[in-house]
N, CA, C and O atoms as a Maestro MAE file, in Angstrom:
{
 s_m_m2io_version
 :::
 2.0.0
}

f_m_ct {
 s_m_title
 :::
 protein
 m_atom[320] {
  # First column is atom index #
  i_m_mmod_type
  r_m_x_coord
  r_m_y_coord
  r_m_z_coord
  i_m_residue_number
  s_m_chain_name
  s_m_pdb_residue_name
  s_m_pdb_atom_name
  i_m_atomic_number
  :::
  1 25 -95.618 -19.875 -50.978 1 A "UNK " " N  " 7
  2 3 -94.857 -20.525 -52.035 1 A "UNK " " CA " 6
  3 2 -94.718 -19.595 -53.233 1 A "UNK " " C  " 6
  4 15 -93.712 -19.602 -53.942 1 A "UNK " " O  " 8
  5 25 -95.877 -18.707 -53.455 2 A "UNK " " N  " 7
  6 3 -95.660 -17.496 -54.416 2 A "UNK " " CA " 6
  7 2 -95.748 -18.604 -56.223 2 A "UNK " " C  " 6
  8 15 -95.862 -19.811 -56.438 2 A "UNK " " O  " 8
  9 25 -95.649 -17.651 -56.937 3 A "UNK " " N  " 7
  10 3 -96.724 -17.967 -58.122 3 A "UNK " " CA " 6
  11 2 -95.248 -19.439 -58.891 3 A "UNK " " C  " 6
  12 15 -94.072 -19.150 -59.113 3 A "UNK " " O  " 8
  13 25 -95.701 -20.454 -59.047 4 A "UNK " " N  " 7
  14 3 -95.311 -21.238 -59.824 4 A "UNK " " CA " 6
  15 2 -94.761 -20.780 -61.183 4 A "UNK " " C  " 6
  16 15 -95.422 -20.122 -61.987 4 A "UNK " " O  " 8
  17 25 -93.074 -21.318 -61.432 5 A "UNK " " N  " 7
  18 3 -92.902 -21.029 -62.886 5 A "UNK " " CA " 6
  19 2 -91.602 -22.321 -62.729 5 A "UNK " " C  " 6
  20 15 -90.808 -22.658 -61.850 5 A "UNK " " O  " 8
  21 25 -92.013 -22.862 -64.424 6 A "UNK " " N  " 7
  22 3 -91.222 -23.990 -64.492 6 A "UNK " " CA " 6
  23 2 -90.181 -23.301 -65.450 6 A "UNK " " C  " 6
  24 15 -90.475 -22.611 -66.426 6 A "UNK " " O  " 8
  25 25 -88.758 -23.644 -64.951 7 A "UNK " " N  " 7
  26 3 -88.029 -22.958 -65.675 7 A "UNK " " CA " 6
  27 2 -87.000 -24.377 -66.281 7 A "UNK " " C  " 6
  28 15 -85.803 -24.120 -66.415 7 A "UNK " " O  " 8
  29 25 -87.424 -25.677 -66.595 8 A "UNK " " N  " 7
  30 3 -86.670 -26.996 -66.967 8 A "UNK " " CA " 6
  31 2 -87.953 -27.939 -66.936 8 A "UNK " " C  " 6
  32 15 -88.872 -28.013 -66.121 8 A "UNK " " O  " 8
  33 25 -87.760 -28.445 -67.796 9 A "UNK " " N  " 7
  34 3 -88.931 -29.757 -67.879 9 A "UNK " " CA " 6
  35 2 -88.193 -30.522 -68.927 9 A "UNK " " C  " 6
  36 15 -87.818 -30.035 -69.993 9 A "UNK " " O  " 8
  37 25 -87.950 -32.194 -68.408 10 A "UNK " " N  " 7
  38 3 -87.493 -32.725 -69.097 10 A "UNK " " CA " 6
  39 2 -88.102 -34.124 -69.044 10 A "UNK " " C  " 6
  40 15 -88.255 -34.839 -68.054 10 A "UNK " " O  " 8
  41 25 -88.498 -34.424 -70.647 11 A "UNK " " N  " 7
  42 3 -89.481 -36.050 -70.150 11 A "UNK " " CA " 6
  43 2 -88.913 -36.858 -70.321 11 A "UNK " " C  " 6
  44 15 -87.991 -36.946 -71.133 11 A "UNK " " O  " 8
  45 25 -89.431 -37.903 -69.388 12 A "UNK " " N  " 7
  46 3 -88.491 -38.946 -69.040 12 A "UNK " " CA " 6
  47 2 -89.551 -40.393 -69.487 12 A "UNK " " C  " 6
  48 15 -90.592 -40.208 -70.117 12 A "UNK " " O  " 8
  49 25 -89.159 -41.619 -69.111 13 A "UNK " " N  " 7
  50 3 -89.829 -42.909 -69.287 13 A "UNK " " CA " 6
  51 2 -91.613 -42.820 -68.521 13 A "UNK " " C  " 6
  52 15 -91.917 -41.921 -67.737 13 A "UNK " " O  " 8
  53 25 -92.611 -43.943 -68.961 14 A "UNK " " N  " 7
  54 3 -93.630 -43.664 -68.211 14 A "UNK " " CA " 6
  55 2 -94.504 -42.875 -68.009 14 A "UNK " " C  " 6
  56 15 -95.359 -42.931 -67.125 14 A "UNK " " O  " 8
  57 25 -94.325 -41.879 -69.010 15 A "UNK " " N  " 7
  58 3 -95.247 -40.670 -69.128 15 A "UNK " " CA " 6
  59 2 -95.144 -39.546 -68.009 15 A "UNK " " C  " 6
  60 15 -96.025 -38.883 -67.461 15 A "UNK " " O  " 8
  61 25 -93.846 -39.561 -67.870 16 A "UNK " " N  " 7
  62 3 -92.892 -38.291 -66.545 16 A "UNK " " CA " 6
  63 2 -92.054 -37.480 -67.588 16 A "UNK " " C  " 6
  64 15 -91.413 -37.595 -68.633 16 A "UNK " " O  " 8
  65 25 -92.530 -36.453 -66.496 17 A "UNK " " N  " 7
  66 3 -91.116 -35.141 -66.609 17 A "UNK " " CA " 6
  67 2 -90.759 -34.656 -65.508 17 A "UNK " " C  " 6
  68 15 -91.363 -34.605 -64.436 17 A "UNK " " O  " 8
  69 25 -89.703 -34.281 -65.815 18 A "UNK " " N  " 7
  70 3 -88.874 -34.083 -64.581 18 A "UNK " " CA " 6
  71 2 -88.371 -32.671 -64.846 18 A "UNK " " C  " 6
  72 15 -87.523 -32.349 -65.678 18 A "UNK " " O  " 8
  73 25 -89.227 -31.649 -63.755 19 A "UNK " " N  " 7
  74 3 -89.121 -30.485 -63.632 19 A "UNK " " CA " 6
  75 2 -88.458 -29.650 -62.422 19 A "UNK " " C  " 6
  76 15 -88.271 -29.999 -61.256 19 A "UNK " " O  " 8
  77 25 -88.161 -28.424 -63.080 20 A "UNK " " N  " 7
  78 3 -87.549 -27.575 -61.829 20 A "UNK " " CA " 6
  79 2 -88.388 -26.352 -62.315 20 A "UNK " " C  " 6
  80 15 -88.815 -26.102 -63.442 20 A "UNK " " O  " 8
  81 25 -88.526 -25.527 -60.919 21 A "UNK " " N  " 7
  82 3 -88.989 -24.220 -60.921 21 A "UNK " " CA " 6
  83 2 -87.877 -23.530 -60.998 21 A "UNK " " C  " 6
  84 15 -86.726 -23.924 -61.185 21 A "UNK " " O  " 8
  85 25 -88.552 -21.831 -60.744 22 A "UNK " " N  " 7
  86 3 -88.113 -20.759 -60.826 22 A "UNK " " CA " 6
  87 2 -87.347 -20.788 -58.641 22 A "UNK " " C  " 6
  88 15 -86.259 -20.366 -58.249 22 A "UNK " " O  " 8
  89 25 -88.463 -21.432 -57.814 23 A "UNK " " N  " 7
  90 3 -88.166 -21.517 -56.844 23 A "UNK " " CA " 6
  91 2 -87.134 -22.393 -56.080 23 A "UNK " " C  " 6
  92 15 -87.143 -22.621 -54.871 23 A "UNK " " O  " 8
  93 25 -86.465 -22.732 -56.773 24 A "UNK " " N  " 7
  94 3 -85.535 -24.148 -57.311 24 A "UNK " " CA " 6
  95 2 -86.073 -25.296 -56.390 24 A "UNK " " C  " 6
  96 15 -85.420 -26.087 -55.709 24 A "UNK " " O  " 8
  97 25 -87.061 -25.217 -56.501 25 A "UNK " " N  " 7
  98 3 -87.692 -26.814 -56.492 25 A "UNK " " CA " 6
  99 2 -87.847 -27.674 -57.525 25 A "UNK " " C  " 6
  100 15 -88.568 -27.349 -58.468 25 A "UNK " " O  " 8
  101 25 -87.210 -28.870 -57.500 26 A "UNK " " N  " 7
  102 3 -87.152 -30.262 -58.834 26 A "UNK " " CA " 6
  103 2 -88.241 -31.383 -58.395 26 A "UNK " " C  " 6
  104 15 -88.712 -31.666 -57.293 26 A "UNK " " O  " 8
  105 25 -88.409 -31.801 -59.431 27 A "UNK " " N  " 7
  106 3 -89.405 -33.020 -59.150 27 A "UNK " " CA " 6
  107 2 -90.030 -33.598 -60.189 27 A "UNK " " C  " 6
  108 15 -89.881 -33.087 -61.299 27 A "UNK " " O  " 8
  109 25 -90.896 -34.842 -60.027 28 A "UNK " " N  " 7
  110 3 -91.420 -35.493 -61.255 28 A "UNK " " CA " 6
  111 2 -92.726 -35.133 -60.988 28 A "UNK " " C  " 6
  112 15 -93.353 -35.079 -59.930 28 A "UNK " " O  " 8
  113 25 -93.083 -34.850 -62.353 29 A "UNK " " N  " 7
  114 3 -95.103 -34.746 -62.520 29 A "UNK " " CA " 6
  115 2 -95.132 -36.311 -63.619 29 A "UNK " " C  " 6
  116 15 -94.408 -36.659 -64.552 29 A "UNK " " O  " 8
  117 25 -96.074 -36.816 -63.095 30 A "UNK " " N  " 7
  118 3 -96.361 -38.474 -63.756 30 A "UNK " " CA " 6
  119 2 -97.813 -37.661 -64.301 30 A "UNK " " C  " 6
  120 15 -98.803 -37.302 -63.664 30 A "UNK " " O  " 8
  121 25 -97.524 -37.566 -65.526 31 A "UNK " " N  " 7
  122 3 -99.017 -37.297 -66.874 31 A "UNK " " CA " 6
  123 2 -99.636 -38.403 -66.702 31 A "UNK " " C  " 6
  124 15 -100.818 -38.156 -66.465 31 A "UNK " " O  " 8
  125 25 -99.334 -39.966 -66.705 32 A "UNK " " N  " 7
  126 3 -100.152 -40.594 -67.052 32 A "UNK " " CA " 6
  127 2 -102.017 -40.454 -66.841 32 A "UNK " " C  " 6
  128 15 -102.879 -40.496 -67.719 32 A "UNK " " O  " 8
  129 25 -102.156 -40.298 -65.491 33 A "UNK " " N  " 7
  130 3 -103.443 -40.014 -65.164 33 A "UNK " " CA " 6
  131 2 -104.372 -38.983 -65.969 33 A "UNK " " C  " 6
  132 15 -105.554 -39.057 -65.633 33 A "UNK " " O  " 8
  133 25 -104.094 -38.074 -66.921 34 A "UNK " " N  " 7
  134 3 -104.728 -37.191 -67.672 34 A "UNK " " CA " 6
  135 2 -104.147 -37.630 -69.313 34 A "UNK " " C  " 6
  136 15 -103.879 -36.858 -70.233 34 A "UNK " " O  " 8
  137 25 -104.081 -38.895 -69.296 35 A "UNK " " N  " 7
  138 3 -103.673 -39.168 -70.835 35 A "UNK " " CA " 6
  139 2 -105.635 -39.643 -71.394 35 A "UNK " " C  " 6
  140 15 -105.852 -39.780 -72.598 35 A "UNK " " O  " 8
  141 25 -106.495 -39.777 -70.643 36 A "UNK " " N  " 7
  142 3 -107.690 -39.901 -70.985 36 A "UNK " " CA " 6
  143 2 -108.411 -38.774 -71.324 36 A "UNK " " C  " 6
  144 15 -109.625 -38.789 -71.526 36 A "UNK " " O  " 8
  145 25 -107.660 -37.732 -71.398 37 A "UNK " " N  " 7
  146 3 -108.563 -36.549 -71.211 37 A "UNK " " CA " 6
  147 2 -108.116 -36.101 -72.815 37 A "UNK " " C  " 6
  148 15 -107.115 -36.392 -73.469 37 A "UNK " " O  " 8
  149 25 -109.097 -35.417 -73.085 38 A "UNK " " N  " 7
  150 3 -109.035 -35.321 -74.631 38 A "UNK " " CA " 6
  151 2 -107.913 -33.953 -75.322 38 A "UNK " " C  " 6
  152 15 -107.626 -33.830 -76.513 38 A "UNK " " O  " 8
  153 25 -107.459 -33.091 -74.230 39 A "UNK " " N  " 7
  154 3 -106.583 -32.138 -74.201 39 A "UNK " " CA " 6
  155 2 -105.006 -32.894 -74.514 39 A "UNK " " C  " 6
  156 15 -104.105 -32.237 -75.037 39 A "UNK " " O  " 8
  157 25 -104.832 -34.269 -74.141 40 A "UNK " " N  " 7
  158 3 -104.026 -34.870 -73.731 40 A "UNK " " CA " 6
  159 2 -103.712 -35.935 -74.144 40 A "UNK " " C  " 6
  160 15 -102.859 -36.516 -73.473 40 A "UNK " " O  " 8
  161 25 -104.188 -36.578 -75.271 41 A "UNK " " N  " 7
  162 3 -104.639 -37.919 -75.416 41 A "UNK " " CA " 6
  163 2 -103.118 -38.008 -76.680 41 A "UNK " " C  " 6
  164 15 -102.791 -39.107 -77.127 41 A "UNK " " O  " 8
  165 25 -102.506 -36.968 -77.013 42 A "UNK " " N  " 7
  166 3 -101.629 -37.369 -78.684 42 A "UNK " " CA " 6
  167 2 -100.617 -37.432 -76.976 42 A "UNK " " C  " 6
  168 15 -99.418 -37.527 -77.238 42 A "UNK " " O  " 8
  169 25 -100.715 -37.419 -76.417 43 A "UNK " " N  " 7
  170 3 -99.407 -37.723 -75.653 43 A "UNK " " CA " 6
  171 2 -99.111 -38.978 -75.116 43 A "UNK " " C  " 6
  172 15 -98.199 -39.300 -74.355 43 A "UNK " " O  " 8
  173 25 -100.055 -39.683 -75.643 44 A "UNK " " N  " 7
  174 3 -100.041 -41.713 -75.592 44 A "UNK " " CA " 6
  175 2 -99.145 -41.566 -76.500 44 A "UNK " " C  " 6
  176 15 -98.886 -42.758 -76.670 44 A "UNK " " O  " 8
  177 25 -98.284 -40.865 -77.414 45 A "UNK " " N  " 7
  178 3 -97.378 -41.322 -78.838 45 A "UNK " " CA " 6
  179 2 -96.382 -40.899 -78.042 45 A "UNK " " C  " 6
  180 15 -96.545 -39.736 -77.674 45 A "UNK " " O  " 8
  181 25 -95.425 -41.412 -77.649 46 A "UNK " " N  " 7
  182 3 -94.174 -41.020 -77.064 46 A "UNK " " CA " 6
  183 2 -93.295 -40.598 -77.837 46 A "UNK " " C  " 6
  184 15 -92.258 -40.271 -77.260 46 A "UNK " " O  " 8
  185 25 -93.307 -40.435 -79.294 47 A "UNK " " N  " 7
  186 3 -92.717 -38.799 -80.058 47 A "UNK " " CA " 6
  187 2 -93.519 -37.621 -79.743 47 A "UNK " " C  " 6
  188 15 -93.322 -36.412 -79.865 47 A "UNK " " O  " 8
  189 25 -94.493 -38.341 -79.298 48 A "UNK " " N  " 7
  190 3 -95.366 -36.545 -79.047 48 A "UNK " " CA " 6
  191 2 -94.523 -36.165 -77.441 48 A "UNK " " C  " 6
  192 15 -93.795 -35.246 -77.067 48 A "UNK " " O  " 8
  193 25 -94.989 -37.210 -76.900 49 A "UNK " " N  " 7
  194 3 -94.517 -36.989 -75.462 49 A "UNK " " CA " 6
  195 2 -93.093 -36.222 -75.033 49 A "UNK " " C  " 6
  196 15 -92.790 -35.324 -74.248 49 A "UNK " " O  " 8
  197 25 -92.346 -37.129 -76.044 50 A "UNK " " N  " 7
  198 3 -90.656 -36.646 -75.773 50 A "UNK " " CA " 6
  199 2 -90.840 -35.263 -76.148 50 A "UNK " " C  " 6
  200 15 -90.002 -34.706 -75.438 50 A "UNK " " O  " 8
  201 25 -91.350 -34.463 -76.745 51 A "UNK " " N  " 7
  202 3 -91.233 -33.070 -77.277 51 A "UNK " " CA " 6
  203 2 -91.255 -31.986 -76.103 51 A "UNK " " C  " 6
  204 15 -91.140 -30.760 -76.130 51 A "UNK " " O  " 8
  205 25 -91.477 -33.047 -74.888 52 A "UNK " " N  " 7
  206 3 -91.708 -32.086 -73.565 52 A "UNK " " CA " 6
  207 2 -90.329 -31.092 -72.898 52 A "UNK " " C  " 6
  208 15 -89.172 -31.457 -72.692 52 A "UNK " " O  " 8
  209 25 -90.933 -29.805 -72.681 53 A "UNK " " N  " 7
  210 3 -89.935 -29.142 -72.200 53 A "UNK " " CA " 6
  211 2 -90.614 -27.834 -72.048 53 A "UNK " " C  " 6
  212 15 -91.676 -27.603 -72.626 53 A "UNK " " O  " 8
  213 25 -89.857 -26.734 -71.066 54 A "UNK " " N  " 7
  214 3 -90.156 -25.512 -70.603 54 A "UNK " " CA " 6
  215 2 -90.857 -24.481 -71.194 54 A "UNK " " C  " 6
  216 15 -90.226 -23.535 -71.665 54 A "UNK " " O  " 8
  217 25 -92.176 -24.516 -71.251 55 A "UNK " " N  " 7
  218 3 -92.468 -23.126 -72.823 55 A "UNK " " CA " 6
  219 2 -93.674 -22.266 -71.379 55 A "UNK " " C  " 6
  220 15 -94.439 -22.570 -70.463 55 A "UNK " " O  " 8
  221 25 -93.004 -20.930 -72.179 56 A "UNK " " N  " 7
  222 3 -93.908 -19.843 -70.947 56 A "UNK " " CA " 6
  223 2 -94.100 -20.099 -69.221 56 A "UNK " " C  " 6
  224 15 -94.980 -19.638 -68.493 56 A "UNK " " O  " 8
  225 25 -93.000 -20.961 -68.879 57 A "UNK " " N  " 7
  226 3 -93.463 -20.987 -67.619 57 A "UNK " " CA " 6
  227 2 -93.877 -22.431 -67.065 57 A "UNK " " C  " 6
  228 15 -93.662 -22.859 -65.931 57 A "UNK " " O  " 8
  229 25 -94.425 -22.988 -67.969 58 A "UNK " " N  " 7
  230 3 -94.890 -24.040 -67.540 58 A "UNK " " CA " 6
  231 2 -94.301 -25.850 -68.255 58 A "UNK " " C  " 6
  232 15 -93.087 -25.774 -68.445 58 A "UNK " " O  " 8
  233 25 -94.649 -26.769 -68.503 59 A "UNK " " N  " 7
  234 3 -94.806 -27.633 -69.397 59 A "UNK " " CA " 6
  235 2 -95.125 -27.452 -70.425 59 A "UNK " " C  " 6
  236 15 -96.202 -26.860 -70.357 59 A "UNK " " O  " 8
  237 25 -94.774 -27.638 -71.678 60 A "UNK " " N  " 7
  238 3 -95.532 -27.656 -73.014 60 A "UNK " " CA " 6
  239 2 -94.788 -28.631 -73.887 60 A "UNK " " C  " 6
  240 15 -93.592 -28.910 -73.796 60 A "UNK " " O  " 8
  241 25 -95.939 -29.262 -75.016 61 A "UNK " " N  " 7
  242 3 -95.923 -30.414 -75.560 61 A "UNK " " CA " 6
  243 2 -96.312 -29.632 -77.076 61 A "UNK " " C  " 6
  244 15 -97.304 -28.909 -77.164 61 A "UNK " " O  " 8
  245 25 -95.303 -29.912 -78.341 62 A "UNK " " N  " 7
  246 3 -95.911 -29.648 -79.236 62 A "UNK " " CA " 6
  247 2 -95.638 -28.150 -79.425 62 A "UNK " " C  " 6
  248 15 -96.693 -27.638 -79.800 62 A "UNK " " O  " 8
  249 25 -94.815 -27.372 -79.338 63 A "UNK " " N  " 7
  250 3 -94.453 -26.245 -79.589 63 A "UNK " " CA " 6
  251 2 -95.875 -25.407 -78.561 63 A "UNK " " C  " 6
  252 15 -96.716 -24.543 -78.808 63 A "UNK " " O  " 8
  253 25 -95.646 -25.944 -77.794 64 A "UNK " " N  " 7
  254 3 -96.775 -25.266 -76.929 64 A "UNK " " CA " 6
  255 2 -98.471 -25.507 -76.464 64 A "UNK " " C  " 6
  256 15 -99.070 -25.216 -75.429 64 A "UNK " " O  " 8
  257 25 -98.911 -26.174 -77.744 65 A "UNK " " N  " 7
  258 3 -99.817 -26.083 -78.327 65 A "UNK " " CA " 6
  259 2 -100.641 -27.064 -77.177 65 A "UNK " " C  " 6
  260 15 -101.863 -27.142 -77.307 65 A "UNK " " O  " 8
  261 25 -100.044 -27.738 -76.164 66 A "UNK " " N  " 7
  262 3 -100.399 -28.824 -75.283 66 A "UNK " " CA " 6
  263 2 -99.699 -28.245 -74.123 66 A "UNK " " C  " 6
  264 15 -98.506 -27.960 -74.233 66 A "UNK " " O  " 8
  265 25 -100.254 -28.072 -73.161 67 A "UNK " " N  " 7
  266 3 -99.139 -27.693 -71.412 67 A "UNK " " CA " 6
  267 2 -100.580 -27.994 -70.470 67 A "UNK " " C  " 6
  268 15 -101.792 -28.204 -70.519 67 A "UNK " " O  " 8
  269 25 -99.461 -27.840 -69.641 68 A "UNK " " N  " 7
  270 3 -100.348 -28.031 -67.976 68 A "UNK " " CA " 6
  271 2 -99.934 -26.984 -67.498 68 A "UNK " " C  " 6
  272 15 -98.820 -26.518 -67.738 68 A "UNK " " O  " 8
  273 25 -101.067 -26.307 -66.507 69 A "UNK " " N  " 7
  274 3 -100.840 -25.125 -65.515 69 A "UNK " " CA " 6
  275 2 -99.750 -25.686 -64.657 69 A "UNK " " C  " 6
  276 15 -99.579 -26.796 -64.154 69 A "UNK " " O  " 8
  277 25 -98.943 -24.370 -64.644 70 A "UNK " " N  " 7
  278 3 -97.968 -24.752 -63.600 70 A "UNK " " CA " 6
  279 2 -98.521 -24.802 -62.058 70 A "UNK " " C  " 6
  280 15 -98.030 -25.691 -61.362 70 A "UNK " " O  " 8
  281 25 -99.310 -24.100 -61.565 71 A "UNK " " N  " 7
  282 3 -99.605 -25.032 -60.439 71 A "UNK " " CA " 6
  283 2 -100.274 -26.060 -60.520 71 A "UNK " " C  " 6
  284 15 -100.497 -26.436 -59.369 71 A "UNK " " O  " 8
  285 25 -100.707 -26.706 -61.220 72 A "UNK " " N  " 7
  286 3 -100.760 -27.879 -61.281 72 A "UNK " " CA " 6
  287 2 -99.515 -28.777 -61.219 72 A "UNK " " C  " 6
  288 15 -99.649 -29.681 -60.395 72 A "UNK " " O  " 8
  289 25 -98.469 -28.773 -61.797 73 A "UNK " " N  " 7
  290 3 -97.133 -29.313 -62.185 73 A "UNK " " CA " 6
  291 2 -96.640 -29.223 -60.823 73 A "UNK " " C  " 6
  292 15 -96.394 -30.233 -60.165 73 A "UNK " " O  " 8
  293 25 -96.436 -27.644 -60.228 74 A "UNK " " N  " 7
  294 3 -96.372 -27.981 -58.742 74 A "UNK " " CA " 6
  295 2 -96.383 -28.583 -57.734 74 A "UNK " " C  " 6
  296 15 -95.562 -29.008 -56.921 74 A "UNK " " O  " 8
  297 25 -98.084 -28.567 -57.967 75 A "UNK " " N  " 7
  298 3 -98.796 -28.963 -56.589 75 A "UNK " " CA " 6
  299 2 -98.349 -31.166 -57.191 75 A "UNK " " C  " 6
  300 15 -97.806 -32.034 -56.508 75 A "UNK " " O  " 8
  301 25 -98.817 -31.244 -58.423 76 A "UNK " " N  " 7
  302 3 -97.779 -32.943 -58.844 76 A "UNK " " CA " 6
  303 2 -96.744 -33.282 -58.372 76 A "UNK " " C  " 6
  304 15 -96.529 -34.377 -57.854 76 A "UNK " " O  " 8
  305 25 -96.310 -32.775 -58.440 77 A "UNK " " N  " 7
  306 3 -94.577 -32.922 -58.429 77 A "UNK " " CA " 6
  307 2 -94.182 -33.699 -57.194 77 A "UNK " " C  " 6
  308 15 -94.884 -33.542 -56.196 77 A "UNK " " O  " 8
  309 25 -93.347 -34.358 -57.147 78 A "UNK " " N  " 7
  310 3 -93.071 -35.336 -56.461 78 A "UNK " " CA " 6
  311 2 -91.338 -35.323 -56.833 78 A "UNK " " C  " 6
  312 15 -90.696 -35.793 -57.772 78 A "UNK " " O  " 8
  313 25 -90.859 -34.358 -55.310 79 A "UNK " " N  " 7
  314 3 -89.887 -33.917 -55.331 79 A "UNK " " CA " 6
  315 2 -88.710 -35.010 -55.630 79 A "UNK " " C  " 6
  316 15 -89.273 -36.080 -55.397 79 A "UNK " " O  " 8
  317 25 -87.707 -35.225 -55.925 80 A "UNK " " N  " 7
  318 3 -86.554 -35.818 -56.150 80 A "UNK " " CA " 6
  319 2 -84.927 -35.571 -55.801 80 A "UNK " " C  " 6
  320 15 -84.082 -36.376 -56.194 80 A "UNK " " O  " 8
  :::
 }
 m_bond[319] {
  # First column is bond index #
  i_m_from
  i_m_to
  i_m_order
  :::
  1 1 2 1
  2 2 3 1
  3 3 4 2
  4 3 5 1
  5 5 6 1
  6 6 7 1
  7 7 8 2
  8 7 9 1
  9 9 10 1
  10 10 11 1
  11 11 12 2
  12 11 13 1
  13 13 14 1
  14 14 15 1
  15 15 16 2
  16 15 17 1
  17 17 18 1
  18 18 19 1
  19 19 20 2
  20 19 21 1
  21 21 22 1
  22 22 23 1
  23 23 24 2
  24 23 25 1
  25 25 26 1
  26 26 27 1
  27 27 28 2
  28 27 29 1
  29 29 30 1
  30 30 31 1
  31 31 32 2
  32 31 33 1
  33 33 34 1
  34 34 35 1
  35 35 36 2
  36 35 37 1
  37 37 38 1
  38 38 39 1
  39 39 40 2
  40 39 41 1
  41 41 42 1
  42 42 43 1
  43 43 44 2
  44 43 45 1
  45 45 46 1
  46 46 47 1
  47 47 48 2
  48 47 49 1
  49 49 50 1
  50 50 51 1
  51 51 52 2
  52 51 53 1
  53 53 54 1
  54 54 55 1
  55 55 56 2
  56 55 57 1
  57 57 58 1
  58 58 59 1
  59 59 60 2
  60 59 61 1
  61 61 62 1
  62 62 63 1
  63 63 64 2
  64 63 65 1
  65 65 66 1
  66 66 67 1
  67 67 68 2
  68 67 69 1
  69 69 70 1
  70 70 71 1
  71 71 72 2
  72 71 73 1
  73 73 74 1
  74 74 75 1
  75 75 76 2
  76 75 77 1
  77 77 78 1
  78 78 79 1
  79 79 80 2
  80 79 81 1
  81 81 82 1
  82 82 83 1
  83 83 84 2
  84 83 85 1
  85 85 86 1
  86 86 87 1
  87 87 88 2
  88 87 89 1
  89 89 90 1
  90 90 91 1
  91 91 92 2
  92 91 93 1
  93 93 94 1
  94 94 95 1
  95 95 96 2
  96 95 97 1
  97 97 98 1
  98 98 99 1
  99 99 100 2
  100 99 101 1
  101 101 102 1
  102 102 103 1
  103 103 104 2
  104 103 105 1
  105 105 106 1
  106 106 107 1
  107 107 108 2
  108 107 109 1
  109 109 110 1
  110 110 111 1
  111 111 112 2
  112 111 113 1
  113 113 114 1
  114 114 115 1
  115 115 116 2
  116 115 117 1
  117 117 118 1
  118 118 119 1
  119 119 120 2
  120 119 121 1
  121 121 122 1
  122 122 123 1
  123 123 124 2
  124 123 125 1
  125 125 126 1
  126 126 127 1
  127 127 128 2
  128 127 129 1
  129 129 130 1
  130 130 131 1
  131 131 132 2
  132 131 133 1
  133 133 134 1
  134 134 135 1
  135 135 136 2
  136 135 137 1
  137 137 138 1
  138 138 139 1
  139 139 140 2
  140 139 141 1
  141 141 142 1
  142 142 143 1
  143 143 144 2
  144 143 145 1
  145 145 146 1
  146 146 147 1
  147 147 148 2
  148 147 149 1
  149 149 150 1
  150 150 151 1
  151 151 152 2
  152 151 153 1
  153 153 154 1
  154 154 155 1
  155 155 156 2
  156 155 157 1
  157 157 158 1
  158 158 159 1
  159 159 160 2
  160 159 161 1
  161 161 162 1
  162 162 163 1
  163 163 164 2
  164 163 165 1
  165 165 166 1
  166 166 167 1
  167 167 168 2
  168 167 169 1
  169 169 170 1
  170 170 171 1
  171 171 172 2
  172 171 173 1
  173 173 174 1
  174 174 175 1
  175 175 176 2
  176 175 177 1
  177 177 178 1
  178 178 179 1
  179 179 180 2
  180 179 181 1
  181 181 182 1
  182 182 183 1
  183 183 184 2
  184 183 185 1
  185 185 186 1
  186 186 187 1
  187 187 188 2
  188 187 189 1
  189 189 190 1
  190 190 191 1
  191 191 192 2
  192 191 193 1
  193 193 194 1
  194 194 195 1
  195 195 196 2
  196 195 197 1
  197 197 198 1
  198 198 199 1
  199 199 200 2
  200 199 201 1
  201 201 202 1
  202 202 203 1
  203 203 204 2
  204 203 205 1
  205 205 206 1
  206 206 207 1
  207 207 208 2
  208 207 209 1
  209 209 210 1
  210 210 211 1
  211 211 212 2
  212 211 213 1
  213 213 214 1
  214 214 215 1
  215 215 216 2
  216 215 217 1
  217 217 218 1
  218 218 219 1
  219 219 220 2
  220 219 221 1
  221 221 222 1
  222 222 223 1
  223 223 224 2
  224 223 225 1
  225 225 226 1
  226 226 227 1
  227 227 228 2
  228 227 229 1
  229 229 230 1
  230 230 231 1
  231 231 232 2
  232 231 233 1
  233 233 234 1
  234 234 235 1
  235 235 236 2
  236 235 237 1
  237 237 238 1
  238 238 239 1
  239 239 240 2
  240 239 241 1
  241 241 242 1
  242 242 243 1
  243 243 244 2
  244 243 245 1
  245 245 246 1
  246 246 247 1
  247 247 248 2
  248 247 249 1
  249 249 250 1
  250 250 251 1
  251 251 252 2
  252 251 253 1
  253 253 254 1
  254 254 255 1
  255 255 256 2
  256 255 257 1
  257 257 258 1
  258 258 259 1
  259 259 260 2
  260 259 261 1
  261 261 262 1
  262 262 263 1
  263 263 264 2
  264 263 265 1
  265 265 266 1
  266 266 267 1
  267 267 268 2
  268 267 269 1
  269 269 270 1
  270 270 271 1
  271 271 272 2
  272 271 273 1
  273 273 274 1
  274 274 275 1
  275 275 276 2
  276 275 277 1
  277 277 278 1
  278 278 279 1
  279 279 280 2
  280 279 281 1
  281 281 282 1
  282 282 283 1
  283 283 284 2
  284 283 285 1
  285 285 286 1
  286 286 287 1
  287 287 288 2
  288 287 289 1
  289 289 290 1
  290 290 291 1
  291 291 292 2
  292 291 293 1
  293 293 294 1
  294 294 295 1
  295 295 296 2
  296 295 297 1
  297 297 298 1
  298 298 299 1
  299 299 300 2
  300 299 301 1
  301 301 302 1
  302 302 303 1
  303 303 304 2
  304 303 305 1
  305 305 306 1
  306 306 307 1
  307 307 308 2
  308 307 309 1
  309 309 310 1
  310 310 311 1
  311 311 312 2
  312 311 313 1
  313 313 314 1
  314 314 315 1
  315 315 316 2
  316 315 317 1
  317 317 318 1
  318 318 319 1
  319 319 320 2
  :::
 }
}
């Protein structure tokens, strides 16, 4: 599959974004499950949330300052 890079991330309802790679694979990653985790938690404010989109490769929230490894986002993803 070779190294993960998100080149579109766009958030959607429910605590989803809806991403595409570099490999043009699309799909949804559902955050909800890591909104308990303390890396993650300003993303219960869905102005924080909506801020989601493509930074370095991966997801990022907050001018960056918040992302998920892209293989992680990957291996989530739940093609569409």
């Amino acid at each position: 599959m070779g190294v993960a890079v998100v080149t579109d991330a766009v958030p959607m309802s429910g605590h989803r974004v809806a991403v595409r790679f570099r490999d043009g694979f699309s799909g949804v990653v559902d955050m909800s499950k890591y909104l308990g985790y303390p890396a993650y938690a300003s993303l219960v404010d869905p102005r924080v949330f909506a801020t989601a989109r493509a930074v370095d490769g991966t997801i990022g929230w907050c001018d960056g300052n918040i992302d998920v490894a892209p293989e992680v986002a990957r291996e989530e993803a739940i093609a569409f």
